[in-house]
C-alpha positions in Angstrom: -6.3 -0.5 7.2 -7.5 2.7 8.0 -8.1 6.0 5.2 -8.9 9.2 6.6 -10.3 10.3 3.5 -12.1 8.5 0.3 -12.4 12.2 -1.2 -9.1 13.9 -2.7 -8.4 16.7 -5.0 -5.5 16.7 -7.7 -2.0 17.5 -5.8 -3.4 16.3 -2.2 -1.6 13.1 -0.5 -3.7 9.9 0.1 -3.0 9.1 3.7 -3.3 5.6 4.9 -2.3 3.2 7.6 -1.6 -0.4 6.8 -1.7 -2.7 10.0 0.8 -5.9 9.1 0.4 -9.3 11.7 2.8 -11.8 11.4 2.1 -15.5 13.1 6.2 -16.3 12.7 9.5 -14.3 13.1 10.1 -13.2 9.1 13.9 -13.8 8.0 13.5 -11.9 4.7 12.8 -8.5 3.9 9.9 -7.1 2.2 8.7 -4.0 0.8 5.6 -2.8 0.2 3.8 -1.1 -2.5 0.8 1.1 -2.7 -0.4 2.0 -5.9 -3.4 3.9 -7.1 -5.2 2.6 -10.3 -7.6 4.1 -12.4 -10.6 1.9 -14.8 -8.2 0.3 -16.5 -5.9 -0.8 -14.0 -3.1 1.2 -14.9 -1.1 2.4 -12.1 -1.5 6.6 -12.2 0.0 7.4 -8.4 2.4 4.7 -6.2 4.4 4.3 -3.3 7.0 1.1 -2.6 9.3 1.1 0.2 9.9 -0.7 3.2 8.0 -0.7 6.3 8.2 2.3 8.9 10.0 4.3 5.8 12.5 1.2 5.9 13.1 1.7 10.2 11.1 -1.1 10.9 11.7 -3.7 8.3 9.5 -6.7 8.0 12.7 -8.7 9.6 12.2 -6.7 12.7 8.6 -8.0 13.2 7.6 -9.8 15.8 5.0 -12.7 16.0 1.4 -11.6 17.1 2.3 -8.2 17.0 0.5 -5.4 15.4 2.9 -3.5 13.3 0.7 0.3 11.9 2.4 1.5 9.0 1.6 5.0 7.6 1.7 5.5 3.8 1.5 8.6 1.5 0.7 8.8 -2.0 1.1 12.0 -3.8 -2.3 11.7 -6.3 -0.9 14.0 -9.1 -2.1 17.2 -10.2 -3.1 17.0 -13.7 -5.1 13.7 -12.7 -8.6 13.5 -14.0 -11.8 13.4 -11.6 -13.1 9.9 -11.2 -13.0 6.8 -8.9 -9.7 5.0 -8.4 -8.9 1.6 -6.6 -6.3 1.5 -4.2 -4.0 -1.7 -4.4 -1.6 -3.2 -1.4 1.4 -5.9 -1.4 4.5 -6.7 -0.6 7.6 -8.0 -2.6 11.1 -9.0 -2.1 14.1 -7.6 -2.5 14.1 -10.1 -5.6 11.3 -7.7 -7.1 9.0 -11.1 -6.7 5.6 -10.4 -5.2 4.3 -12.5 -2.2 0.9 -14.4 -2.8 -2.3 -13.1 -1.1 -4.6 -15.5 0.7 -7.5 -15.9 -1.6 -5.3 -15.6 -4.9 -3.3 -13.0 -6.3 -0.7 -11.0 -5.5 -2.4 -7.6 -4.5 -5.4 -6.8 -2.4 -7.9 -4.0 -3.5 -8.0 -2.2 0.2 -10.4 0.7 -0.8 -11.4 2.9 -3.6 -10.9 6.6 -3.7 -12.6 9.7 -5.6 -10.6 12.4 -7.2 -12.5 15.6 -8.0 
């Protein structure tokens, strides 16, 4: 994962690149969502679609390749000032979310201040 910048202001667009590795050909499809959460953990800014703005879907992957996948989340602009986590996953098309090694169903990638 890669994020250019851990600073934003109200209106700007996080910008980050997800790098996806499969070990296995995948025969389903998956989307994946991005969602920005405030203290609480309630989701103020998201993104879900499919990989490569859905021209490279997960289906297309190949094993032990490094797929980069570029994301942009408009942070709005009446959001407050403060520090926000940034949350990753993917889910069918059955709206089910896959599991995440260590538990869960999400990973906290980074954490981002609004000013």
């Amino acid at each position: 994962m890669s994020l250019p910048t851990v600073s934003l202001m109200p209106g700007d667009i996080l910008q980050l690149d997800l790098y996806w590795h499969t070990a296995a050909a995948l025969t389903d499809r998956y989307k994946v969502f991005v969602h920005v959460l405030d203290s609480t953990g309630k989701i103020v800014a998201q993104t879900d679609r499919e990989p490569g703005g859905g021209l490279n879907p997960t289906t297309n992957w190949k094993p032990d390749e490094t797929v980069i996948d570029r994301y942009g989340v408009v942070i709005p602009p009446d959001m407050s000032a403060g520090v926000y986590a940034v949350e990753v996953g993917l889910y069918g098309f059955d709206d089910k979310r896959l599991p995440v090694s260590g538990g869960g169903d999400s990973l906290v990638v980074a954490k981002v201040e609004v000013k």
